[in-house]
C-alpha positions in Angstrom: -13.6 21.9 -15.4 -10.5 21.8 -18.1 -7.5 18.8 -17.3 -10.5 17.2 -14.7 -11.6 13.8 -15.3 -13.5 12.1 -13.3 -13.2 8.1 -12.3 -14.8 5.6 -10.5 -13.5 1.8 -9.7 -16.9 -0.3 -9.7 -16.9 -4.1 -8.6 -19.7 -6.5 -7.2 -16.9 -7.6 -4.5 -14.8 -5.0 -2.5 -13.5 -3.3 -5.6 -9.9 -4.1 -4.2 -8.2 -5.1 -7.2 -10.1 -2.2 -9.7 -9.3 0.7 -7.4 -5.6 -1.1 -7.2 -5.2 -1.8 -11.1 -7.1 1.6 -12.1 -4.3 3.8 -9.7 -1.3 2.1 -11.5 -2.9 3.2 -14.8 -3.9 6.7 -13.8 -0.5 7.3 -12.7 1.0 7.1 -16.1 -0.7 10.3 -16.9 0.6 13.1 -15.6 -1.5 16.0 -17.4 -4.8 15.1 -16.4 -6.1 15.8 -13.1 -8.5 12.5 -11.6 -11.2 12.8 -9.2 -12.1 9.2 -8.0 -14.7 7.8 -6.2 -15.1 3.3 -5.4 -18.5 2.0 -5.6 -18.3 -2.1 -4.3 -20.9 -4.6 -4.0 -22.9 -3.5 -7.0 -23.9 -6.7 -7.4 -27.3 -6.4 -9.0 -28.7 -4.7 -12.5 -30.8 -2.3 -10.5 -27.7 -1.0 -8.3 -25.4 -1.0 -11.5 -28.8 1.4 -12.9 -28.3 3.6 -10.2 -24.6 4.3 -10.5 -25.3 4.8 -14.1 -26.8 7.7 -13.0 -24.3 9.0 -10.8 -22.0 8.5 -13.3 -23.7 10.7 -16.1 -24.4 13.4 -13.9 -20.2 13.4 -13.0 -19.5 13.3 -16.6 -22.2 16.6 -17.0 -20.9 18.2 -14.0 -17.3 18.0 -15.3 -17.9 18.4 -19.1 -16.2 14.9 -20.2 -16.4 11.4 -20.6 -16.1 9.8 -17.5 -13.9 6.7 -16.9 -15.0 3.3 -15.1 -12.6 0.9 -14.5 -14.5 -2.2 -13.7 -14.3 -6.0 -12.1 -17.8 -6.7 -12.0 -17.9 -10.5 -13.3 -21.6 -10.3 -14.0 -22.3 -8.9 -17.8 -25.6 -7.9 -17.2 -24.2 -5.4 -14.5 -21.3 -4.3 -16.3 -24.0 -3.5 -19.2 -26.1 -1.5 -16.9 -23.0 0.3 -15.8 -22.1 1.3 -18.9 -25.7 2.7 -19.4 -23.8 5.5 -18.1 -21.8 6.4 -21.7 -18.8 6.2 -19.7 -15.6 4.7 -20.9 -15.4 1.0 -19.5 -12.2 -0.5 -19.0 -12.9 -4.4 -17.8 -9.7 -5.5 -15.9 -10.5 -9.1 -16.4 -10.9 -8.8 -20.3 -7.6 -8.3 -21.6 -6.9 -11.7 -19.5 -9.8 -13.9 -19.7 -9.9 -15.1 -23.4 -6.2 -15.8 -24.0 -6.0 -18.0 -20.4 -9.1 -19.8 -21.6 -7.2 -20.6 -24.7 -4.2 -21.6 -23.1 -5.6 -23.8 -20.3 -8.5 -24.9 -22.2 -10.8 -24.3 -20.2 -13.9 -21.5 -19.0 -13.6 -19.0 -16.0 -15.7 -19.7 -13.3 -17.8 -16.5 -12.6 -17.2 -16.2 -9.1 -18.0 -12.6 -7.1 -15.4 -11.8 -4.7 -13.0 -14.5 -5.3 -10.0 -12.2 -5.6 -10.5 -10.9 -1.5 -12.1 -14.1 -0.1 -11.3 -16.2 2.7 -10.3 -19.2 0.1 -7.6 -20.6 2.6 -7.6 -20.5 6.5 -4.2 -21.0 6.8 -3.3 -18.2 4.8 -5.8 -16.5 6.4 -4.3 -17.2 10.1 -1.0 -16.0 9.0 -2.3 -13.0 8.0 -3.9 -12.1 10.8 -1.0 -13.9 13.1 1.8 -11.0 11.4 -0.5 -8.1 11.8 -0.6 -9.2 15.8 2.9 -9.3 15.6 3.4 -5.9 14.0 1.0 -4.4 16.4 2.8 -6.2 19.5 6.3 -5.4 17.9 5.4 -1.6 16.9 8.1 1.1 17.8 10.0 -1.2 20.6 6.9 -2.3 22.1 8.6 -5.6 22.4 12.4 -6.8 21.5 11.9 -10.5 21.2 12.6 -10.6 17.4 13.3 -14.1 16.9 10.3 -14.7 15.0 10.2 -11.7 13.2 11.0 -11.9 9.1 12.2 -8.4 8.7 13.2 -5.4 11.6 12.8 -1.9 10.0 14.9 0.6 12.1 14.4 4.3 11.9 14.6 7.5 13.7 10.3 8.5 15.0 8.5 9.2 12.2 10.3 7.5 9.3 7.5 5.1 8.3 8.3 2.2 10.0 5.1 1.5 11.5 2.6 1.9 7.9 5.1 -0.1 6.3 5.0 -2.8 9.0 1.5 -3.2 8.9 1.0 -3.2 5.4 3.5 -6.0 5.0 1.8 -8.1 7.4 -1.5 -7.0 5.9 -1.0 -7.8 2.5 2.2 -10.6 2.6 1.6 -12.3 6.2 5.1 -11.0 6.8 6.1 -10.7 10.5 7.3 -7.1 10.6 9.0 -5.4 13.8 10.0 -1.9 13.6 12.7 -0.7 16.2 13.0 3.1 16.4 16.3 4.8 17.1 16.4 7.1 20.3 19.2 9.9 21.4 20.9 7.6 23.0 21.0 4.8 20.8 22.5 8.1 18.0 24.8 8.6 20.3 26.8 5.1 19.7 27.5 5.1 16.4 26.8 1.6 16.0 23.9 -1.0 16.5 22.0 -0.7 19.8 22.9 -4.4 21.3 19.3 -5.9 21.3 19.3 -5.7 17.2 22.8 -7.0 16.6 21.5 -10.9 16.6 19.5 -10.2 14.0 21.4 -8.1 11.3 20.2 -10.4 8.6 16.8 -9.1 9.1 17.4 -5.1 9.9 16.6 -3.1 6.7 16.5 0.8 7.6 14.5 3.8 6.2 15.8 7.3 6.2 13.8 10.4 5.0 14.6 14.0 4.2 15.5 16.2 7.6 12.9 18.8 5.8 9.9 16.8 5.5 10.8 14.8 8.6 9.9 18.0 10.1 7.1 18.7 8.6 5.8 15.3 9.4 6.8 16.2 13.4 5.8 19.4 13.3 2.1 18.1 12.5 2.7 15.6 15.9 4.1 17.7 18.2 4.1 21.5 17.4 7.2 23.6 18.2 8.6 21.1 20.5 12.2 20.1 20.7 11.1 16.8 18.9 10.2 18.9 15.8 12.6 21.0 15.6 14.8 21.1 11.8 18.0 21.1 14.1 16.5 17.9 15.7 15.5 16.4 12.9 19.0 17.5 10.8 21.2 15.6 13.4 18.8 12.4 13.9 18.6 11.7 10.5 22.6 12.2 9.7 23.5 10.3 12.7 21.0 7.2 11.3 22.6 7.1 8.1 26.3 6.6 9.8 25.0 4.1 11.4 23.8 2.4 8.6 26.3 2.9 6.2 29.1 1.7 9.4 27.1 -1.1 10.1 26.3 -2.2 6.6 22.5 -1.9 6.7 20.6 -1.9 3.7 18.6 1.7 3.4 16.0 3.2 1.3 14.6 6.7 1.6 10.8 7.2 2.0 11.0 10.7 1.2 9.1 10.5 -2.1 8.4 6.4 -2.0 5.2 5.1 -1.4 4.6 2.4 1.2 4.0 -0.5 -1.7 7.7 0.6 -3.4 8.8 0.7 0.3 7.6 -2.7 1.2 8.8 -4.2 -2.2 12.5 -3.3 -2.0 12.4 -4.3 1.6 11.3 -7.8 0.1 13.6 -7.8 -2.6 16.5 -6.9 -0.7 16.1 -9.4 2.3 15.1 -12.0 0.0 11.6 -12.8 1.7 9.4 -14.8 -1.3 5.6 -14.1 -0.8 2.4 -13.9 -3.0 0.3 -10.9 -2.2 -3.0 -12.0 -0.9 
């Protein structure tokens, strides 16, 4: 199969941060097509065997070299794995040697370490802001005093997989507020966000696939109607531009981009766990 490559993340933990890494690399190239698969846990020489075999038999189906990107910490495994004739990428190698240098000292070959619960209280909050999120989804509930960011949108915007992945990966507490007719109607803030205008950020999308995303929910209703969609979105944007609120379009932006300017732009500091 010509422009076809095939590509698989393998790790001995959850394979997290090679599936993660590997994407941002593969997305550079824009003439190759990539079928991916994630294989985690391989955590002994008998399993990495195994996918060896699975490996070669993608690279003979497809009539290349296949591609591992790989954050196994155990060499035995890795060698095993690359039994395969793939091409191995380590994601750890380009890293390893010049921090050892510079701090003097040798990793610690630890499985899983990257994913682990290594702090409760980081693990709390975590779990803590995806409660909120859930709680706080779509209006659910107004008491944003303890949120760190409001997103406000018309239905089907993005609000919601945004909100959970902030509080997910960042232990931010997300609400997401979603604008109804009658709140389009005003021209201005609904009254239970105007205390908190430091935190609103608001997403806007393209009336076309806005549409297409309703039309999936709810077919041929009112609700997903272009019209519909058309005057929601123009009104929202009024709004934000009257009101000052700081707006990104998740039309062609992917949640992470989504989450990061939301970040950036309210000035919320936080390590990705």
């Amino acid at each position: 199969m010509p422009g076809v490559r095939p590509v698989f993340y393998v790790s001995d933990g959850t394979g997290i941060t090679a599936e993660t890494i590997g994407h941002s690399l593969l997305t550079q190239f824009t003439l190759t097509r990539f079928v991916t698969e994630r294989y985690s846990f391989v955590g002994t020489v008998e399993r990495g065997r195994e996918l060896a075999g699975t490996i070669r038999a993608a690279g003979e189906q497809y009539g290349v070299r296949p591609v591992v990107i790989n954050s196994c910490v155990d060499s035995a495994v890795s060698a095993a794995v690359a039994e395969s004739g793939a091409l191995m990428l380590d994601v750890f190698a380009p890293f390893i040697e010049p921090l050892e240098r510079e701090l003097g000292e040798s990793r610690e070959r630890h499985i899983g370490r990257a994913h682990g619960i290594v702090d409760f209280d980081t693990y709390h909050r975590r779990i803590n802001a995806m409660n909120f999120a859930l709680t706080h989804d779509d209006g659910q509930a107004t008491d944003y005093a303890g949120a760190d960011v409001i997103l406000v949108a018309v239905s089907r915007a993005g609000k919601t997989p945004t909100c959970v992945y902030l509080a997910l990966h960042y232990g931010i507490r997300a609400a997401n507020y979603p604008l109804t007719e009658e709140d389009l109607e005003q021209d201005r803030l609904p009254p239970r966000l105007r205390p908190y205008r430091s935190k609103l950020f608001g997403l806007t999308i393209d009336p076309v696939r806005l549409q297409q995303i309703r039309q999936e929910r709810r077919p041929n209703s009112r609700y997903a109607q272009f019209d519909t969609c058309k005057r929601e979105v123009a009104a929202a944007e009024m709004m934000f531009r009257g009101e000052g609120i700081p707006t990104l379009s998740t039309t062609h932006t992917s949640i992470e981009e989504i989450a990061s300017k939301v970040m950036t732009t309210l000035g919320i500091h936080r390590e990705m766990f």
